[in-house]
C-alpha positions in Angstrom: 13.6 72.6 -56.5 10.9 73.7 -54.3 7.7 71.6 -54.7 4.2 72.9 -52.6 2.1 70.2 -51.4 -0.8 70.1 -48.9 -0.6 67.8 -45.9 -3.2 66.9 -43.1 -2.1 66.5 -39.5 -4.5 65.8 -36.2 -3.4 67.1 -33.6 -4.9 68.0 -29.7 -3.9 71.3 -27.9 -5.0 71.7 -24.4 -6.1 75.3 -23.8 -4.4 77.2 -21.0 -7.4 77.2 -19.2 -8.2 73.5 -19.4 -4.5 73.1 -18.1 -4.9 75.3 -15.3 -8.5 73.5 -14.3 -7.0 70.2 -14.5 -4.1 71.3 -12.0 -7.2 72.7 -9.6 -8.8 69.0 -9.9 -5.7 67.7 -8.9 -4.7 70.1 -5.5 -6.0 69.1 -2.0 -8.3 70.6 0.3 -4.8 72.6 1.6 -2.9 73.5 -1.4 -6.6 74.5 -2.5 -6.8 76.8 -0.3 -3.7 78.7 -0.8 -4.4 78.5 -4.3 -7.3 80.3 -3.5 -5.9 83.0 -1.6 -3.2 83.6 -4.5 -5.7 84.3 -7.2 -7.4 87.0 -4.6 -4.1 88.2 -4.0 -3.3 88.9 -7.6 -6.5 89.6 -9.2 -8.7 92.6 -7.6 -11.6 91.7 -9.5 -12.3 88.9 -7.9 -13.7 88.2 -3.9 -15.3 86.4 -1.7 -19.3 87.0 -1.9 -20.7 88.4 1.3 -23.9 86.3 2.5 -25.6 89.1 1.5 -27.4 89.7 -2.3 -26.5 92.5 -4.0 -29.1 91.9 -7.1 -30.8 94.7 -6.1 -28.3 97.2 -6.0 -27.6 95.9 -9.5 -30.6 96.2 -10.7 -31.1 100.2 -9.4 -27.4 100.5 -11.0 -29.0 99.3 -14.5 -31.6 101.4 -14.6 -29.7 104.3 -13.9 -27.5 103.5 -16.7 -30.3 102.9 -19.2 -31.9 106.8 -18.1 -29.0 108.2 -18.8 -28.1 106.5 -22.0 -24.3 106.6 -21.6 -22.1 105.2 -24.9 -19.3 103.2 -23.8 -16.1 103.8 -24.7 -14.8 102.6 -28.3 -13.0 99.5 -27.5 -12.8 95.7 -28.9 -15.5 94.6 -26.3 -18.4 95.7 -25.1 -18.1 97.1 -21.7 -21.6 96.4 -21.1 -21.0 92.6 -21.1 -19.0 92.8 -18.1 -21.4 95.3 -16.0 -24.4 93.4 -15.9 -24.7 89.6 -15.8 -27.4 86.9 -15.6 -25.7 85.9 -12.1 -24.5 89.6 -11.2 -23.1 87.8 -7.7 -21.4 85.0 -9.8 -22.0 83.1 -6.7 -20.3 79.0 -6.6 -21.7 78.0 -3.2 -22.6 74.6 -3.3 -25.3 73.1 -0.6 -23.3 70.0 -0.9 -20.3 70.3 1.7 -20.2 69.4 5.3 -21.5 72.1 7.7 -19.0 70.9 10.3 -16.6 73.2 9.3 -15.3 74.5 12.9 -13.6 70.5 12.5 -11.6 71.4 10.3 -10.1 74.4 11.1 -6.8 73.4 12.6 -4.1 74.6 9.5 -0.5 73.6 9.4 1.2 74.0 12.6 4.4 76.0 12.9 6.7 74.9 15.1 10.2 75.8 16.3 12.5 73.3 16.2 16.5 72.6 16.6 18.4 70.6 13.9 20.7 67.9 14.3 23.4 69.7 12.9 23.0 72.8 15.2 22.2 70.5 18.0 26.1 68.6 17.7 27.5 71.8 16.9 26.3 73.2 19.8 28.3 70.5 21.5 31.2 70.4 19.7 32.3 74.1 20.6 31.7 73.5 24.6 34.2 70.4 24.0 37.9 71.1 25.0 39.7 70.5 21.9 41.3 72.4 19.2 40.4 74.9 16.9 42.1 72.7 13.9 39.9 69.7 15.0 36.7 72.1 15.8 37.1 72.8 12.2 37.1 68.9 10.9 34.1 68.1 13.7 32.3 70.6 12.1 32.7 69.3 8.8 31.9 65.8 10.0 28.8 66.9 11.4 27.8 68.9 8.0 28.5 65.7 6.0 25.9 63.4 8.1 22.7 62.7 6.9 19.5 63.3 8.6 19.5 60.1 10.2 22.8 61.2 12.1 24.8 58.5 9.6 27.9 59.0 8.2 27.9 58.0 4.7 31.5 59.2 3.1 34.3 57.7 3.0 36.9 59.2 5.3 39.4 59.6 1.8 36.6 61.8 0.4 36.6 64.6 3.5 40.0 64.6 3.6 39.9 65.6 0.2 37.2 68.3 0.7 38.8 69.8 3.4 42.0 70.4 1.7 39.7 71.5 -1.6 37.2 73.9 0.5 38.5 74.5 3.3 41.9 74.9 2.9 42.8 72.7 6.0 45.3 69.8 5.2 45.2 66.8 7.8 45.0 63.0 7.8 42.5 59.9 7.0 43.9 59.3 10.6 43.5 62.8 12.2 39.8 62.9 10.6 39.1 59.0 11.6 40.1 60.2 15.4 38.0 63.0 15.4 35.2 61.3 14.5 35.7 58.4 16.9 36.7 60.4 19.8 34.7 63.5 19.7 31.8 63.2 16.7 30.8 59.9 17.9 30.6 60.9 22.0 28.3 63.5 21.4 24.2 63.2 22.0 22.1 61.3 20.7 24.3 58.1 21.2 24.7 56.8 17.7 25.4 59.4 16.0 28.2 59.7 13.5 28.3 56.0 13.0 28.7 54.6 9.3 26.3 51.8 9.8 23.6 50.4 11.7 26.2 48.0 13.6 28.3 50.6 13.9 25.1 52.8 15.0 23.7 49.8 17.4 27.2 49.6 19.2 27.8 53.1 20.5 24.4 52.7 21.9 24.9 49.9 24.1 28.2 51.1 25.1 27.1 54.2 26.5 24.8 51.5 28.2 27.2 51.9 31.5 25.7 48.4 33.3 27.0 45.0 34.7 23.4 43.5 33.9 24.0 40.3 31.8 21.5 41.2 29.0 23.1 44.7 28.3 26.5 42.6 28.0 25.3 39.6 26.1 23.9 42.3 23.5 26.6 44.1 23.0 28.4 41.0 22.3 26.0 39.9 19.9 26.6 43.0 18.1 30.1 43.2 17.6 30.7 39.6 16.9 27.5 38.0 15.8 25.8 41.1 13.8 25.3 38.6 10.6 23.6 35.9 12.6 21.5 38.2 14.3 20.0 40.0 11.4 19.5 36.4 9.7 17.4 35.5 12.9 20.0 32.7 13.2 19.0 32.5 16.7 20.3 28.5 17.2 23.8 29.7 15.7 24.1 32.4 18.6 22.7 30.1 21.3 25.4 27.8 20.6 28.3 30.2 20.2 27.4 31.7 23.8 26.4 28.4 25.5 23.2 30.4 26.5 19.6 29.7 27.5 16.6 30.9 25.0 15.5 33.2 27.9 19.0 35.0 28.2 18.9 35.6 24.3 15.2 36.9 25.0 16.6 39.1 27.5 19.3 40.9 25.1 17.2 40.9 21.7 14.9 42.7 24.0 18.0 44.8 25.1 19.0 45.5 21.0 15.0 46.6 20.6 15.5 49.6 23.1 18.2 50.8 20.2 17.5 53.2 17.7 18.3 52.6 14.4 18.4 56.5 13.3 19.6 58.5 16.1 18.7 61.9 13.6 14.9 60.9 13.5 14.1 63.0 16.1 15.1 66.0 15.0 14.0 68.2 12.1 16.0 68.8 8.8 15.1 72.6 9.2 14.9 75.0 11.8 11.3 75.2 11.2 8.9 72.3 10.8 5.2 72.0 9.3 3.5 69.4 11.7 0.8 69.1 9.0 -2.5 67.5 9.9 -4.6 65.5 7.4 -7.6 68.2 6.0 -10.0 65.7 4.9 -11.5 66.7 1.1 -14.8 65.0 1.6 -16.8 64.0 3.8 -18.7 60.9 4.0 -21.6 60.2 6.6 -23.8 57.4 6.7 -27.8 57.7 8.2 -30.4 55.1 8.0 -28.2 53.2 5.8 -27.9 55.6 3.2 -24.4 57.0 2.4 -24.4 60.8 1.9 -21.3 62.3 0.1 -20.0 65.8 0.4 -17.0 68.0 0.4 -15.7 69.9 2.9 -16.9 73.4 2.2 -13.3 74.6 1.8 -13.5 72.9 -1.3 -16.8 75.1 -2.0 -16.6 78.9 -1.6 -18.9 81.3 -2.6 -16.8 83.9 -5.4 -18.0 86.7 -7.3 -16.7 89.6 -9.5 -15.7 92.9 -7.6 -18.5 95.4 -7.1 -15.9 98.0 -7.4 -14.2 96.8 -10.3 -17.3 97.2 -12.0 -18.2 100.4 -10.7 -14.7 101.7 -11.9 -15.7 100.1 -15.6 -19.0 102.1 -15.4 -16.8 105.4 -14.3 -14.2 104.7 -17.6 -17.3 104.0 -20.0 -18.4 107.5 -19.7 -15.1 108.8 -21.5 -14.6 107.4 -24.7 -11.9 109.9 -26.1 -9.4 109.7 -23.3 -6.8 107.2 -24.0 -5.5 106.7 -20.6 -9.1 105.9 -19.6 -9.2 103.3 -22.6 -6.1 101.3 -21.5 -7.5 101.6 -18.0 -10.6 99.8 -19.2 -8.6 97.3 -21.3 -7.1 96.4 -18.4 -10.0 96.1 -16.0 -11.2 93.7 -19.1 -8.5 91.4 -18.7 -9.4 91.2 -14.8 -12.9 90.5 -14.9 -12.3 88.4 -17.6 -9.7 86.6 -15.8 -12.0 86.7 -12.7 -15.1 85.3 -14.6 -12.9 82.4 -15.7 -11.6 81.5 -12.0 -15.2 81.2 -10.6 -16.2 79.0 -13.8 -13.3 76.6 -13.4 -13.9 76.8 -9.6 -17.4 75.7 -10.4 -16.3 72.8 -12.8 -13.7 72.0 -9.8 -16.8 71.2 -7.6 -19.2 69.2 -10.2 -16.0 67.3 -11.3 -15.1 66.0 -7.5 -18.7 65.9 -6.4 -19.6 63.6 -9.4 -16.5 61.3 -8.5 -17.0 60.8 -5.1 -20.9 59.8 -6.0 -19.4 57.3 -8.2 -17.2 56.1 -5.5 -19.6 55.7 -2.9 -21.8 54.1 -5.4 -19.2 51.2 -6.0 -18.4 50.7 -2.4 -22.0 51.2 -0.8 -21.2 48.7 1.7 -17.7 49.5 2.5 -18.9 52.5 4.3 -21.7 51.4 6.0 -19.9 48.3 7.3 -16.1 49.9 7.4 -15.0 46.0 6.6 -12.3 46.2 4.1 -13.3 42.5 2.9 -16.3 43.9 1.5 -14.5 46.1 -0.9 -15.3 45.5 -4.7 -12.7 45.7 -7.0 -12.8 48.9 -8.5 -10.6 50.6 -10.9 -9.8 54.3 -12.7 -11.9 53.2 -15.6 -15.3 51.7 -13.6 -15.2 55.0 -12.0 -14.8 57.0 -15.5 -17.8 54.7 -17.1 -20.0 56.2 -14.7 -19.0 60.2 -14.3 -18.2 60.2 -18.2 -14.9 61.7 -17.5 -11.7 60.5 -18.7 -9.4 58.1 -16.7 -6.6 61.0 -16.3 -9.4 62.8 -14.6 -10.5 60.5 -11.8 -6.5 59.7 -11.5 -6.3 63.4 -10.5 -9.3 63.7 -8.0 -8.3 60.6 -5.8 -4.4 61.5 -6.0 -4.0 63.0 -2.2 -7.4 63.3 -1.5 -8.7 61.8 1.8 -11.9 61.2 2.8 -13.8 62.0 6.5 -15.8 58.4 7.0 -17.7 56.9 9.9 -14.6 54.3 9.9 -12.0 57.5 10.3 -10.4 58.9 7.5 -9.1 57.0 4.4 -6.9 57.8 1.5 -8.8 57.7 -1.4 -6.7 55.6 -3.4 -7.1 52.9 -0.8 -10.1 52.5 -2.8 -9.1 50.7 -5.3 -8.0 47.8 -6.3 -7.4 45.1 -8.9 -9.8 41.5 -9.2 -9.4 38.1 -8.8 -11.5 35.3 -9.5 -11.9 33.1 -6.5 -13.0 29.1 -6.5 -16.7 29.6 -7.0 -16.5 32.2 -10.1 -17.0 35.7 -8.0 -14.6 38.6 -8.6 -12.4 39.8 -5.2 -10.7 42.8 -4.6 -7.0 42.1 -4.3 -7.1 44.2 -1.2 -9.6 41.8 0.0 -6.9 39.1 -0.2 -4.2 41.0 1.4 -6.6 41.5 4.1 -6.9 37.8 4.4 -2.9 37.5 4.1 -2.0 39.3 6.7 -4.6 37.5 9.0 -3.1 34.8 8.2 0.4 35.4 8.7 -0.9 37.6 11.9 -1.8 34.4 13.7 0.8 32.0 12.2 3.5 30.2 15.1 6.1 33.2 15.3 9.0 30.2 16.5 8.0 28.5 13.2 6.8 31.0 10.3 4.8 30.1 7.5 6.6 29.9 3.9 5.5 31.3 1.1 4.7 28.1 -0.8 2.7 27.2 3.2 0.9 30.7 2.1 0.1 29.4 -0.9 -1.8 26.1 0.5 -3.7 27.9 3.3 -5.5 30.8 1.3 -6.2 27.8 -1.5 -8.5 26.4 1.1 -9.9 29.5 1.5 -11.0 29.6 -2.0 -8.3 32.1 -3.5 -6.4 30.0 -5.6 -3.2 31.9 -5.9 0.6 31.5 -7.0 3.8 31.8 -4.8 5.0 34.3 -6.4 1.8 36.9 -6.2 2.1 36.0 -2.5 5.4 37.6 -2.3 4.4 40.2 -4.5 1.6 41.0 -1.8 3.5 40.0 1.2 6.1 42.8 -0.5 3.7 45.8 -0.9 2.3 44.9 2.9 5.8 45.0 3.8 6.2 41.8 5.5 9.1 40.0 5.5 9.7 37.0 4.3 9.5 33.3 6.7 13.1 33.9 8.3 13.0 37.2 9.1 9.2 37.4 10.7 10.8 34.4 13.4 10.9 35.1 17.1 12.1 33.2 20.1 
């Protein structure tokens, strides 16, 4: 039986607009910038304002169109609305952006590069071998990862290269291939299936009698596990060395690479990209002056001759073809007009955040100290710009800043709090800061422990537990005691 009822529901829909302005908020100064110059691509009705004004011409262009007393053309909008303007330039310049803008000028740099894949296969066709075992190098080669690591089992390609390829062989056949051929080629290294592995065909291309080169290689092949443990004693005593000779070949295993593909790009052509900074912050007098780099700022306006061609359609109000024509010009300039207002919003929106920044950490930028950083999160920056925390989180992701101290990431801002021994709230980076003094200067033969950590930062007044040292150690990617030990 069908019953009718009435029901209440709240619900929030973001607007397409407000969508596409919160993506705008969220782009750096780069992919800005080439989201600038697809919007010019695709709509005509919108340019780049000239320095000069054109309110005069408009104005001569409006009376004109009042003497003649023109009707415009009998359509859903008024065709007038999108003639004249209060702001016939529609102009977004903003006075607050960095006049250095010749700094900032160098754009992504293309390079051409070789791969490590065309590299080896360049090698493997001027090898003497044949064209069966050309086919399997190749396939090696095309399963290694950009590293120059092979990480499949041998089982698995010779599976594929029955499956793909056709070509029937061996675990054998493919293991000697690889061994003798893959693994002779340039950059030593490559083709190995793990960093021992890797280390090994290193040192043994390594063609010396010196006593270091020798002892490392050693170490390597028989004592890998003590090695990466730092069990320095445990080798020592297997080779009934001195300290100095195990100096002499750890010093020997640091010349080693431990990913022979680094070198060489993943694609035949590389973007060397260099950091654009978004703002830039400059300090006089002791007064720190925030403002964006004017590629975040340009000056926009509606097409002169998209309005002109409006005018020309307005005159003709029974021709069809002339209507759509104007219907469609409507959906430009309206398009257009929106652009430069979200464009505008774009500027207050990052202007007002980096105020609010500067205003927190006043003294990190004059000084450049990281220890006077004040904790400062998402929301402290929200309370004072009045916009919501998925707002700021959009303006700092990948935005940099250009500061008297060099150029910082944004987000390197901020930080959680802790309350030290007399009551005062410190930035956690503060205490990382202090961390990685500490471990900077501690006896490298005999490391300081986490729980040792623990002890000397409490007399520094952070009273903190193990366990959010190693958290910190962690995310400054420090290892632990053990590993940091040297001879």
């Amino acid at each position: 039986m069908l019953k009718q009822h009435l029901q209440l529901k709240l619900g929030q829909k973001l607007a397409p607009q407000q969508i596409q302005l919160m993506k705008l908020i969220q782009l750096h100064t780069l992919e800005f910038e080439e989201e600038l110059e697809r919007e010019l691509e695709e709509n005509p009705a919108l340019e780049i304002a000239k320095e000069e004004s054109k309110e005069d011409d408009y104005a001569a262009l409006e009376d004109s169109y009042e003497n003649e007393g023109t009707e415009s053309i009998e359509t859903d909008f008024d065709v007038n609305e999108y003639i004249y303007d209060d702001e016939p330039n529609y102009k977004t310049a903003s006075s607050n952006y960095s006049a250095d803008d010749e700094e900032f000028d160098n754009e992504s740099l293309l390079t051409e590069g070789q791969s490590l894949y065309d590299y080896l296969l360049e090698q493997i066709h001027l090898a003497n071998i044949n064209e069966e075992d050309i086919k399997i190098a190749e396939y090696i080669i095309g399963n290694l990862d950009t590293d120059g690591y092979l990480r499949r089992e041998i089982k698995s390609l010779v599976d594929d290269l029955a499956f793909s390829q056709g070509l029937y062989t061996t675990k054998e056949r493919v293991e000697d291939v690889l061994e003798n051929y893959v693994q002779k080629l340039d950059p030593p290294g490559v083709g190995a299936r793990g960093l021992q592995e890797c280390l090994l065909l290193q040192i043994e291309k390594k063609v010396s009698a010196d006593k270091a080169v020798s002892l490392a290689a050693n170490i390597l092949r028989h004592q890998f596990d003590a090695l990466t443990n730092k069990h320095y004693n445990k080798i020592i005593q297997k080779y009934d060395i001195e300290e100095e000779d195990l100096k002499d070949a750890l010093e020997e295993i640091s010349k080693l690479s431990p990913k022979v593909g680094g070198n060489f790009d993943t694609q035949t052509i590389t973007i060397n990209q260099e950091i654009i900074p978004d703002f830039v912050i400059q300090v006089k007098d002791g007064i720190v002056i925030p403002m964006l780099n004017s590629k975040n700022a340009p000056t926009l306006r509606v097409s002169e001759e998209y309005k002109d061609i409006l005018t020309t359609y307005s005159h003709d109000k029974n021709s069809s073809e002339h209507k759509q024509a104007a219907l469609f010009i409507k959906q430009k300039l309206d398009a257009a007009k929106w652009y430069i207002d979200a464009i505008n919003q774009r500027q207050n929106t990052l202007l007002q955040t980096i105020n609010a920044i500067v205003k927190f950490q006043k003294e990190y930028f004059i000084t450049g100290d990281e220890k006077s950083l004040k904790p400062m999160i998402l929301k402290d920056v929200a309370d004072i710009t009045g916009f919501d925390i998925s707002t700021i989180s959009r303006v700092v992701k990948s935005k940099y800043a250009d500061t008297p101290n060099g150029i910082i990431y944004l987000k390197d801002l901020f930080s959680d709090s802790l309350t030290n021994d007399d009551g005062e709230e410190v930035s956690t980076k503060e205490i990382k800061t202090h961390l990685q003094e500490v471990i900077s200067k501690e006896n490298k033969r005999k490391p300081l422990t986490d729980d040792a950590l623990v002890v000397i930062l409490k007399e520094q007044g952070y009273n903190i537990a193990r366990r959010t040292i190693a958290k910190y150690r962690e995310q400054l990617n420090i290892p632990v005691a053990r590993l940091r030990k040297e001879l």
